[in-house]
N, C-alpha and C positions, 0 to 999 in steps of 0.2 A: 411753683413754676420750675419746671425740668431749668437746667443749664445749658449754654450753646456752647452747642459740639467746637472743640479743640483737637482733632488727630491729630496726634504724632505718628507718621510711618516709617519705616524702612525696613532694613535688611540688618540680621547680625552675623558678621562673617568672622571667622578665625583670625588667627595673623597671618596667614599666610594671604590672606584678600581673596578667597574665590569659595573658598570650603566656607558652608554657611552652617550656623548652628539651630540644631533644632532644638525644641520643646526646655528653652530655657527661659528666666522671665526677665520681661526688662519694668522696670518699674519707673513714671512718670513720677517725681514731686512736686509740688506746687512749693517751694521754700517760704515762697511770701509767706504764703495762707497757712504752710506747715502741714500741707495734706499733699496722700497719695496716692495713685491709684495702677494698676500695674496688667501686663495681658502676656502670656505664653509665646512663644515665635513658634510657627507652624513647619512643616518638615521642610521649608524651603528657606526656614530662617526669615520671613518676614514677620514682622508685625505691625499692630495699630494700636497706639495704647491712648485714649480718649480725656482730655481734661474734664470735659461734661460727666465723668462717674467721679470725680470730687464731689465733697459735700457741700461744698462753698464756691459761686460765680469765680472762674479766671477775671482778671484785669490785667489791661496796660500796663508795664512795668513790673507786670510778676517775675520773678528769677523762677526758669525751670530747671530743673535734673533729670537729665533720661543716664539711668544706668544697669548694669547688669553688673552683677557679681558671685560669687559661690559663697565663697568664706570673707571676713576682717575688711579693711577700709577698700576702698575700692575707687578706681578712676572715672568721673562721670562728665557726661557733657553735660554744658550750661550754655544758657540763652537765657534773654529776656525778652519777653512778648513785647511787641513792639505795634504802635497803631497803623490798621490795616491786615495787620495780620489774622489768621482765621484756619489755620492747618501749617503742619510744618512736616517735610521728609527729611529725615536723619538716616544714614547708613552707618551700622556702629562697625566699629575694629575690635575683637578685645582678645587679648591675651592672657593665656593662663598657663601656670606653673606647670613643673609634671608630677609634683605628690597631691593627695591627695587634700594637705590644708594649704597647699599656695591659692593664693588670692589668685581669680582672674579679673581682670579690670579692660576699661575702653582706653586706648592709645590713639586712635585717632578715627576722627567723624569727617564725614562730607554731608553736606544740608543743601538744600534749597529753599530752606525758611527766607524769609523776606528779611528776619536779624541775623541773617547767615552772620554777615559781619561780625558779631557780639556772640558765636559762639565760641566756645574753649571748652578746653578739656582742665580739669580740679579735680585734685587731690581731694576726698571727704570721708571724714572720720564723722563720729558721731558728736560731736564737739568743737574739732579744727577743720575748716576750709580753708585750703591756701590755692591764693593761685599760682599755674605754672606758667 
């Protein structure tokens, strides 16, 4: 039995807020479940990246990750699915270095998720999650 659709949408813009980035990925985790799955941003910088291509049902109470990075740890938005919930629009910020192994990371998100409230931006290494 397929899985019910979860989008995640939005835009990924520079730091400067208006310059958007294109053909870079942003990748969805599912932390709970420990799966992920991830989709391109199109020349306009938007994306949709879908919980339904995990391999395993989203639930209530899952901690998401939407992030984007190039290189090393990286700044990610976090939420948790929350009941009622069924889609969520995330607009990411992210900023990057100017060599070519500076990390870029998200600095700051705008949602219209219904856990808007519960989202935040974290610090994630492969090992340490700290919140800021």
């Amino acid at each position: 039995m397929p899985n019910t659709p979860f989008p995640i949408s939005g835009v990924l813009y520079d730091v400067d807020g208006s310059s958007v980035l294109a053909n870079k990925t942003i990748i969805a985790e599912n932390f709970t479940k420990g799966e992920s799955t991830s989709e391109v941003t199109n020349s306009s910088g938007e994306f949709v990246v879908d919980l339904a291509n995990c391999p395993t049902q989203w639930e209530v109470d899952d901690v998401i990750y939407i992030s984007y990075s190039e290189t090393g740890k990286n700044a990610v938005a976090r939420f948790i699915i929350k009941s009622g919930d069924s889609s969520c629009e995330t607009d990411l910020y992210a900023k990057c270095g100017n060599t070519f192994n500076d990390t870029c990371k998200i600095y700051s998100v705008t949602s219209t998720c219904a856990s808007a409230k519960t989202i935040s931006i974290v610090e994630k290494d492969t090992d340490l999650i700290v919140l800021s």
